[in-house]
C-alpha distance (Angstrom), angle and dihedral (degrees) to the residues before:
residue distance angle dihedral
X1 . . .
X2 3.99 . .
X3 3.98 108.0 .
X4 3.88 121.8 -145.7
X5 4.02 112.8 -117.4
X6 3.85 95.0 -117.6
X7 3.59 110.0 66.7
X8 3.91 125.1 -134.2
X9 3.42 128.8 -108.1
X10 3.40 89.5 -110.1
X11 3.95 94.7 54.1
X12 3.50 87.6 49.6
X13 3.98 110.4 56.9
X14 4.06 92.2 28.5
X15 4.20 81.5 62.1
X16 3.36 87.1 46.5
X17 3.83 92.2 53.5
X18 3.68 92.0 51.1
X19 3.20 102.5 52.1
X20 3.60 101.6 39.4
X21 3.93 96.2 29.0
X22 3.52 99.7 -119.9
X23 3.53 145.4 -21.6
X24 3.36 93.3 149.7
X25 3.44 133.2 45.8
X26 4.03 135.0 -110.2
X27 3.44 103.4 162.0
X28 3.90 136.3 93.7
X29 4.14 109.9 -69.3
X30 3.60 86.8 175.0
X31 4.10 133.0 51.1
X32 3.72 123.2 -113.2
X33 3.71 114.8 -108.7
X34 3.79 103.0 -169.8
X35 3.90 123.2 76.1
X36 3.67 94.5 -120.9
X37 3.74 130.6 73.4
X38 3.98 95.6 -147.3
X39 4.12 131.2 152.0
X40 4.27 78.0 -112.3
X41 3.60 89.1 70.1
X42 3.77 100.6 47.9
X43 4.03 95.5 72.5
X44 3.69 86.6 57.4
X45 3.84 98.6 46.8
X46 3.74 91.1 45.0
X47 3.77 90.7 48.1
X48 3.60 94.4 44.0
X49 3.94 88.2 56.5
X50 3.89 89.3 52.2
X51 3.80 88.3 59.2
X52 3.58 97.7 47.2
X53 3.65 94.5 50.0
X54 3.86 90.1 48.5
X55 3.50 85.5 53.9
X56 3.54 94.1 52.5
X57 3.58 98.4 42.9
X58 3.84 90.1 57.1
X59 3.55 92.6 49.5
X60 4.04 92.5 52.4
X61 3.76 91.6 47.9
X62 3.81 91.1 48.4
X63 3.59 94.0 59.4
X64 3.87 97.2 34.3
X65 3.74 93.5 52.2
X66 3.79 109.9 21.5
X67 3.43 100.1 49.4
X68 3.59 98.7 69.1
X69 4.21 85.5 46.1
X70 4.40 97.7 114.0
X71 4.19 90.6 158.5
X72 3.65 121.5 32.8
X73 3.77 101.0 -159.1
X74 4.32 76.9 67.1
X75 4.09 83.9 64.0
X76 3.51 103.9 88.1
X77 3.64 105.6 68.9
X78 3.48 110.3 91.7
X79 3.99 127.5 -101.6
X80 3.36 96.2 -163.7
X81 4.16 141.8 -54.7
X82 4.09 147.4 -60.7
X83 3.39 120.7 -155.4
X84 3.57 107.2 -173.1
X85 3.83 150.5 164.4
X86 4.04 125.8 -103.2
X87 3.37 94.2 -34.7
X88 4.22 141.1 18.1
X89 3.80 104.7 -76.3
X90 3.80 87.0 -155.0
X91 3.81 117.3 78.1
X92 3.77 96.5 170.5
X93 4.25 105.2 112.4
X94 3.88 90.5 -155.6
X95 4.02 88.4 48.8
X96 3.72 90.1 43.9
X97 4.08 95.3 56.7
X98 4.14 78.2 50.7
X99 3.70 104.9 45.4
X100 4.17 113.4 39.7
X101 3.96 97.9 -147.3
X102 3.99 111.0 -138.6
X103 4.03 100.0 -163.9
X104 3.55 124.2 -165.6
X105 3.63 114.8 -132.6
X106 3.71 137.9 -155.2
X107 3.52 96.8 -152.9
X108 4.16 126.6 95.9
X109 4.01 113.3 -116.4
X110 3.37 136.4 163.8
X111 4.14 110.4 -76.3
X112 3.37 94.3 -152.6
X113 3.70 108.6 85.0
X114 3.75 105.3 -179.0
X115 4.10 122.9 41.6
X116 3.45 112.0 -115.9
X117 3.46 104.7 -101.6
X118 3.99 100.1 62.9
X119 3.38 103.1 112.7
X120 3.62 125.7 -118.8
X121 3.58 96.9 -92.2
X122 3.67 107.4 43.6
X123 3.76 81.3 43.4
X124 4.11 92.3 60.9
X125 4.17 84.9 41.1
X126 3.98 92.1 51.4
X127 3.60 83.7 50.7
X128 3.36 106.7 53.4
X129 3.94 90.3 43.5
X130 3.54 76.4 62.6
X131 3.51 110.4 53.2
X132 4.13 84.2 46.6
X133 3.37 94.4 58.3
X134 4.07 103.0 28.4
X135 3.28 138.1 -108.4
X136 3.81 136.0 -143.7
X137 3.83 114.7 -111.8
X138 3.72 124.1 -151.0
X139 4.29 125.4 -125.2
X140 3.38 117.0 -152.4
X141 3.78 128.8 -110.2
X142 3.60 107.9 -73.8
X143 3.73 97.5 9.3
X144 4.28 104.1 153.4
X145 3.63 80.0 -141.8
X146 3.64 95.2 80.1
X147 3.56 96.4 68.4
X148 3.89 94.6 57.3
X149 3.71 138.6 84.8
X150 3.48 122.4 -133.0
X151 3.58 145.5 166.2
X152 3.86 123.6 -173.4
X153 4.07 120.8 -177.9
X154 3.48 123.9 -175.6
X155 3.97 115.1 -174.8
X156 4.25 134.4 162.4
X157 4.32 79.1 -103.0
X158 3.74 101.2 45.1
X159 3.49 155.3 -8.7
X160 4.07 121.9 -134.1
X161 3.52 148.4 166.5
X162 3.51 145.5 173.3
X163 3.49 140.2 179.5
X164 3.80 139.8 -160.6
X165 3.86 117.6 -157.3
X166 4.24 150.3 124.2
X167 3.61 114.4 -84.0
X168 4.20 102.9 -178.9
X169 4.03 90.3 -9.5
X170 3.91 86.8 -59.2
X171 3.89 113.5 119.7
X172 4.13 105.0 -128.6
X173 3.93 125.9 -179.0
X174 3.67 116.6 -151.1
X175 4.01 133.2 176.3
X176 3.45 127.7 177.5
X177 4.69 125.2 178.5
X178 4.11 80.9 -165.2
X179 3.70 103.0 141.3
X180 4.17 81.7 -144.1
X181 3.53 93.2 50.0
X182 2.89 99.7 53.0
X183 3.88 108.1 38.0
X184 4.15 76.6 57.9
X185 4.00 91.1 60.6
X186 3.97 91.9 45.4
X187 4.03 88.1 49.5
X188 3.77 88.0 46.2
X189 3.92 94.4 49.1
X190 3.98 95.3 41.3
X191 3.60 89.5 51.2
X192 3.92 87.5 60.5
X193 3.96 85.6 49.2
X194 3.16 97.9 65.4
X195 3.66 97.4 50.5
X196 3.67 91.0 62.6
X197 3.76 111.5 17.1
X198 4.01 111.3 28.9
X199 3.61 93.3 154.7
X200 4.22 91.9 70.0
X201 3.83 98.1 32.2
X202 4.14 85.4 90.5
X203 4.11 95.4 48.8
X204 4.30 82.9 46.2
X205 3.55 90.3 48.0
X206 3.95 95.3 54.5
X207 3.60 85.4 43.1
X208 3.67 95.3 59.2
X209 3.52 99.9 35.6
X210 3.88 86.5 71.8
X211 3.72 91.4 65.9
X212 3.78 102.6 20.9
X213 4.08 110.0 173.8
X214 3.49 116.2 -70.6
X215 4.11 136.1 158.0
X216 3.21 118.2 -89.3
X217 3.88 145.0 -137.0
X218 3.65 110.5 -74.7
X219 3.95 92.6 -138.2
X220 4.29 83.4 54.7
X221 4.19 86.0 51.3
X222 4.38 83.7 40.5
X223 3.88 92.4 45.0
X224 3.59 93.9 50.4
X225 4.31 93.0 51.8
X226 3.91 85.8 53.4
X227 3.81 88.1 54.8
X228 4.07 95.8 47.0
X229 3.40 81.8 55.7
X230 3.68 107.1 47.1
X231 4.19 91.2 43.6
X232 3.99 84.7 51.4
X233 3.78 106.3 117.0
X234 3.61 112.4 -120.2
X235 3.93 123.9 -116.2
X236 3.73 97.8 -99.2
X237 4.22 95.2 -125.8
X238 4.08 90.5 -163.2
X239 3.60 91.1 65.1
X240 3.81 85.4 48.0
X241 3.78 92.3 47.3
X242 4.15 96.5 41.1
X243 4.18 88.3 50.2
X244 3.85 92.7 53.0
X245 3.88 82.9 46.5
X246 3.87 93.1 48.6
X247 4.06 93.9 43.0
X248 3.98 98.5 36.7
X249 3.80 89.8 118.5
X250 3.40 102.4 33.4
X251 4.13 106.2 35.7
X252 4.05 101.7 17.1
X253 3.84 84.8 118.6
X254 3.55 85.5 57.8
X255 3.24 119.9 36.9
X256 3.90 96.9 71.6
X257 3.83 91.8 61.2
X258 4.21 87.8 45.1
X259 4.16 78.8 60.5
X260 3.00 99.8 59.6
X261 3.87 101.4 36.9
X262 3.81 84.2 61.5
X263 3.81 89.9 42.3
X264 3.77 93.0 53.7
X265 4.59 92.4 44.6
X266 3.81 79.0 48.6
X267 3.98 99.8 49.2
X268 4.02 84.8 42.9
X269 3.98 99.5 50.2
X270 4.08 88.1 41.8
X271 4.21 87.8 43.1
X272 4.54 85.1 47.9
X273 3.37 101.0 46.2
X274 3.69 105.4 60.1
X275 3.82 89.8 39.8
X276 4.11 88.4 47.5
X277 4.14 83.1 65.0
X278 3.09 103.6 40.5
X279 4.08 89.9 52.0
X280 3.61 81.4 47.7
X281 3.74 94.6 60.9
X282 3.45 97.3 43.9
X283 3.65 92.2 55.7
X284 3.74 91.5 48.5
X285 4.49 91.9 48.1
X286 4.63 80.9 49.1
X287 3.61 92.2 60.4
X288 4.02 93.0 57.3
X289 3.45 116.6 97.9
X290 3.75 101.9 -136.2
X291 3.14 109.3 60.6
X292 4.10 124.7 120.8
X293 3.94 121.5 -111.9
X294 3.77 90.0 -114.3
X295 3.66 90.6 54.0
X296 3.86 94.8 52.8
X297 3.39 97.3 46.7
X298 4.16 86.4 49.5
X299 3.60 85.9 51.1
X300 3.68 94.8 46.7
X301 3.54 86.1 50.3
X302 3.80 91.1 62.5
X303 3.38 101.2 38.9
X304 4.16 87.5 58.3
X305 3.68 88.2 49.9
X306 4.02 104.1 46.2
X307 3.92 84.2 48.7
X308 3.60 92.3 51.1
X309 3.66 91.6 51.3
X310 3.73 94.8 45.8
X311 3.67 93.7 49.5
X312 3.50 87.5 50.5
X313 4.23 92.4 45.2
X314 3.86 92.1 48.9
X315 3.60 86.3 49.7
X316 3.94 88.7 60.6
X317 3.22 94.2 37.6
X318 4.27 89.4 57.9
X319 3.37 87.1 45.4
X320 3.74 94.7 63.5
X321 3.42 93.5 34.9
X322 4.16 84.9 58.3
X323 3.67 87.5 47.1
X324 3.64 94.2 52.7
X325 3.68 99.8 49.0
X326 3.41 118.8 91.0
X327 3.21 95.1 175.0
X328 4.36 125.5 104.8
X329 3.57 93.9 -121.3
X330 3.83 115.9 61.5
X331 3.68 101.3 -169.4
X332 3.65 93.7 -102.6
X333 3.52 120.4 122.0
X334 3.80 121.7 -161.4
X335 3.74 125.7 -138.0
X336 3.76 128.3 -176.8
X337 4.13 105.5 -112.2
X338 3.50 145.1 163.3
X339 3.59 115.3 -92.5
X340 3.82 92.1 -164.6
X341 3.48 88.1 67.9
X342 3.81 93.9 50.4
X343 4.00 95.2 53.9
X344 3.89 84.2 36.9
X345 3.55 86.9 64.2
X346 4.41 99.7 28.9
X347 3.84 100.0 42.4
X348 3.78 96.4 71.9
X349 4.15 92.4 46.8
X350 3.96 89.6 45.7
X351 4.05 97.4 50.6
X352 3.60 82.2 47.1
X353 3.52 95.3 55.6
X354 3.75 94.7 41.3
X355 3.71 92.2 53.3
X356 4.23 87.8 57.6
X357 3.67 85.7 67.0
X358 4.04 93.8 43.9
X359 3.83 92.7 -106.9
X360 3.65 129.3 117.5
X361 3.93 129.4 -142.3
X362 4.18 136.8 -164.6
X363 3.70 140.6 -170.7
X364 3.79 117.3 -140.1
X365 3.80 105.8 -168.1
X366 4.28 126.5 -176.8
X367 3.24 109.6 -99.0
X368 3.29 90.0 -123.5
X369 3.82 120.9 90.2
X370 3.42 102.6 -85.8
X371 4.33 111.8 -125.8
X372 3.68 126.3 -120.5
X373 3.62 125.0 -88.4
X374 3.79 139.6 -146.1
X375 3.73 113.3 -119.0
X376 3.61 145.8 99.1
X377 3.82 106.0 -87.9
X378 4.07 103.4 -151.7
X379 3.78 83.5 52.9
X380 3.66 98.3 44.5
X381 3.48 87.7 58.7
X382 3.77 106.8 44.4
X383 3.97 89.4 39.7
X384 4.40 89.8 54.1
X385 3.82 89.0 42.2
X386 3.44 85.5 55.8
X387 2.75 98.9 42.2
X388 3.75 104.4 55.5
X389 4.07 92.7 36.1
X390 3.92 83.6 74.4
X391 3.75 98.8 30.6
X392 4.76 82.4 59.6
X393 4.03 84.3 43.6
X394 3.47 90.5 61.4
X395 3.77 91.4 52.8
X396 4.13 132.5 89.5
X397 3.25 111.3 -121.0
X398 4.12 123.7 -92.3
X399 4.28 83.3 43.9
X400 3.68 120.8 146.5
X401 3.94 119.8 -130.6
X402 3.82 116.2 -152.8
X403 3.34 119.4 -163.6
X404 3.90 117.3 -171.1
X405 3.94 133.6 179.3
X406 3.59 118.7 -154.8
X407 3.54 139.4 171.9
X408 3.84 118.1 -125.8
X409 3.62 120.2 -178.8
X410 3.73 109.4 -69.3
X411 3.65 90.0 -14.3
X412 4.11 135.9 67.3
X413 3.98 116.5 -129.1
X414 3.61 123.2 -137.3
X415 3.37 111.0 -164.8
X416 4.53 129.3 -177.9
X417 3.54 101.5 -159.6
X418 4.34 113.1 -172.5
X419 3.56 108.7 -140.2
X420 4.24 116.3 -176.0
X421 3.75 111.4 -135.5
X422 4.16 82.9 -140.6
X423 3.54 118.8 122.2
X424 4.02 120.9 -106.7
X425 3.93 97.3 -97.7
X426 4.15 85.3 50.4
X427 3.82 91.9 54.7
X428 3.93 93.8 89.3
X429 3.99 88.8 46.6
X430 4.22 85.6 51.7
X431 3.97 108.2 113.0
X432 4.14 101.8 -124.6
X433 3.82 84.4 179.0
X434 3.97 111.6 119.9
X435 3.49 132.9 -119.2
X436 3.50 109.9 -83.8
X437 4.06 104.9 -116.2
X438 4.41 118.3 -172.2
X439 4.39 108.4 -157.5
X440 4.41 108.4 -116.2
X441 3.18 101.0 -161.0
X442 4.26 123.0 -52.1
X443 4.12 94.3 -32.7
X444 3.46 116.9 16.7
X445 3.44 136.4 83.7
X446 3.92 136.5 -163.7
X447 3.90 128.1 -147.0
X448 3.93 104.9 -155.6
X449 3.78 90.8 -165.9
X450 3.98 92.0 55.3
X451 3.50 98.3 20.9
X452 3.88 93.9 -132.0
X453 3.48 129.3 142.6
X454 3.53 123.4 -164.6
X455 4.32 142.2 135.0
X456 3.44 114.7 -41.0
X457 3.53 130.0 -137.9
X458 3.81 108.2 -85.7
X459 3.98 89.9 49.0
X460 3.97 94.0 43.4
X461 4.09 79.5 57.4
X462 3.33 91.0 44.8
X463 4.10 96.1 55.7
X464 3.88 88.3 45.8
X465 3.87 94.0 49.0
X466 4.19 86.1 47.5
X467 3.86 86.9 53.8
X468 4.17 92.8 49.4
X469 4.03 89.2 -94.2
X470 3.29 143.0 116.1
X471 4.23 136.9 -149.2
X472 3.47 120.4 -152.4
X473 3.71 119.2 -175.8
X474 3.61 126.1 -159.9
X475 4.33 133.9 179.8
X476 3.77 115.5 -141.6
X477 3.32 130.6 178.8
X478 3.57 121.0 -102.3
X479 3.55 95.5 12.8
X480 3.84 112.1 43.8
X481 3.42 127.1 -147.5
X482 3.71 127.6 15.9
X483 3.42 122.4 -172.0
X484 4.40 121.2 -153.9
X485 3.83 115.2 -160.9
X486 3.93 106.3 -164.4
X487 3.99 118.2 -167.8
X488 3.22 134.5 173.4
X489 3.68 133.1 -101.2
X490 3.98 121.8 -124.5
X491 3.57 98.7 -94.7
X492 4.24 90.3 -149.8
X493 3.92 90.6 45.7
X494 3.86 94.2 54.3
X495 4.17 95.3 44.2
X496 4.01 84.6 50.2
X497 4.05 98.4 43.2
X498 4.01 90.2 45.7
């Protein structure tokens, strides 16, 4: 399908999210309320998080720019600028007289604003009145734009935007207060400007000049996580309590494990959030320019560990997502790719986090180039990070990893291979005992030696099978457990290399 030259808003901050990991958000700010996990349901979710964040966003710009507000004759010059979707995002009157809303609008009208004879003066004046107050701004025919939601705020305090849209047919909200982000969106949406109003480009451009992107405070990007959460609509627990009443003799067996899915997507989203702003932050305090070596490298330091941890909480949260879903389609969608590019990318981020528990790990590819696969590739990788992190926590220290990629029919093997760093003679002394693992609940497990809890077996399978995979997991003697990743091959790739 042909693509229009100036990206979305949408295109814009979900590249920014994979390439940076997230300063924005795309996942779930609000609980599911229904029993299934269906495609139906994701409208409403993503919808729901719209609201919430509107809600939010009013409530930070209330107490950013209102509570300085002594006179209110003083209100009506402008504090900065809304670009928005359809209609003005902000409903707030006092806001309103602060923030002229320009809205982009679906609908054909006449370009020309002013009848020819206004003179050249009262035309500039009309203008300006304009641009004070906001005016609506027309997308083209066919513009994708048109069937997204979007709100951008620039203010002296901060800059912001957020965006609700369909990536792959799946509704996604994303938000993002980075200063590059966002400059990108108000580049994106002035280029569209002045394809169909020219004339009030120049009063928007003053406009936004005034409060041109920039980062903001870290308690403003704080304040506004606290306020997500408190507009977050609570689980309603009667509807809980009355469908375990309704199913008692039908789903009792059930409806325990259903508790604690729900209980373990809720621990995961509360657990990601926080760590999602304070990743945030630290990303914001690394671009400054005067900051000490020690304190970059402190930062850096933190920044590798929140990601870690939110890699390893969205993989949770997928998990019971997967588990929930009783539905044939999973919300995955499976892409041929280059699994070069994947271990290209992993390898260096595994060894590292092999050598924190004193072990080492390799990757013996074919010599041959390996073929394309069918998968989806952020999964891939957060599922065999996972993957190995608790396959080298079930290790003793001084262990070998082996990685090795092989081709197998119409498949390609993956295949972690323990290998003891012990000499010959010490191989009969070697403990080939496994870890010792205690069930939490329907998909967790718990080491007691390590302490460490993560997926177990049956819903590591699971996320492999959802991503056209499949885990096989085998004892041997000697060396323990050995875990074989099959994928499949690109089906078109194969027929054309043969």
């Amino acid at each position: 399908m042909r693509k229009w030259i100036i990206p979305t808003l949408s295109e814009i901050l979900a590249s920014n999210d994979a390439q940076h990991g997230g300063y924005g958000s795309n996942s779930c700010l609000v609980s599911p309320t229904s029993e299934e996990c269906t495609l139906a349901d994701k409208p409403v979710k993503a919808a729901q998080q719209w609201h919430v964040a509107i809600a939010a966003l009013e409530n930070l710009l209330r107490q950013t720019l209102l509570q300085d507000t002594v006179d209110e004759n003083c209100s009506a010059s402008p504090q900065g600028v809304v670009l928005a979707s359809f209609a003005p995002a902000i409903a707030n009157p006092q806001l309103i007289s602060k923030l002229p809303a320009w809205t982009f609008t679906k609908d054909s009208w006449q370009h020309q604003l002013l009848p020819a004879d206004v003179t050249c003066v009262a035309a500039h004046k009309t203008l300006q009145v304009a641009a004070e107050s906001g005016i609506p701004l027309p997308l083209l025919p066919g513009d994708p734009l048109a069937q997204e939601q979007f709100c951008l705020v620039l203010t002296a305090q901060f800059s912001f935007v957020m965006v609700l849209a369909e990536n792959g047919g799946v509704p996604i909200f994303l938000f993002s207060f980075e200063p590059e982000v966002v400059e990108q969106a108000w580049y994106a949406l002035r280029a569209r400007a002045v394809l169909t109003t020219s004339e009030s480009v120049l009063h928007l451009d003053k406009l936004v000049q005034q409060y041109y992107p920039i980062a903001p405070d870290y308690q403003t990007v704080m304040h506004f996580s606290r306020l997500l959460l408190r507009h977050m609509p609570e689980v309603p627990h009667e509807e809980v309590r009355d469908s375990a009443i309704r199913n008692h003799n039908s789903e009792l067996s059930s409806s325990a494990p259903r508790s604690d899915v729900e209980l373990l997507q809720a621990f995961a989203h509360e657990v990601r959030t926080p760590l999602t702003t304070i990743r945030t932050l630290t990303r914001l305090l690394l671009k400054r320019r005067d900051l000490a070596t020690d304190a970059i490298k402190r930062l850096e330091i933190i920044d590798h560990e929140c990601t870690e941890q939110i890699d390893r909480m969205e993989l949770l949260f997928r998990a019971a997502e997967l588990e929930k879903c009783t539905a044939k389609h999973s919300g995955t969608y499976l892409t041929a790719m280059s699994l070069t590019q994947v271990l290209q990318q992993s390898v260096p981020r595994w060894q590292k986090q092999a050598s924190r528990r004193n072990l080492t790990l390799d990757v013996v590819l074919p010599q041959q180039q390996l073929p394309t696969v069918v998968s989806d590739p952020k999964m891939l990788d957060q599922v065999l990070t996972g993957l190995i992190e608790n396959f080298t926590r079930s290790l003793p220290p001084g262990s070998h990893i082996q990685v090795q990629v092989i081709p197998a029919g119409d498949q390609l093997k993956l295949q972690l291979l323990p290998k003891s760093q012990l000499g010959e003679n010490d191989k009969g002394h070697q403990s080939t005992v496994p870890p010792i693992r205690k069930s939490l609940g329907q998909l967790l497990t718990f080491q007691p030696e390590t302490g460490t809890i993560s997926l177990n077996i049956t819903a590591t399978k699971q996320l492999f099978q959802a991503i056209g995979g499949k885990l096989i997991v085998r004892q041997r003697p000697h060396e323990g457990e050995v875990l074989t990743i099959f994928l499949p091959l690109d089906v078109k790739q194969t027929e054309y290399c043969s």
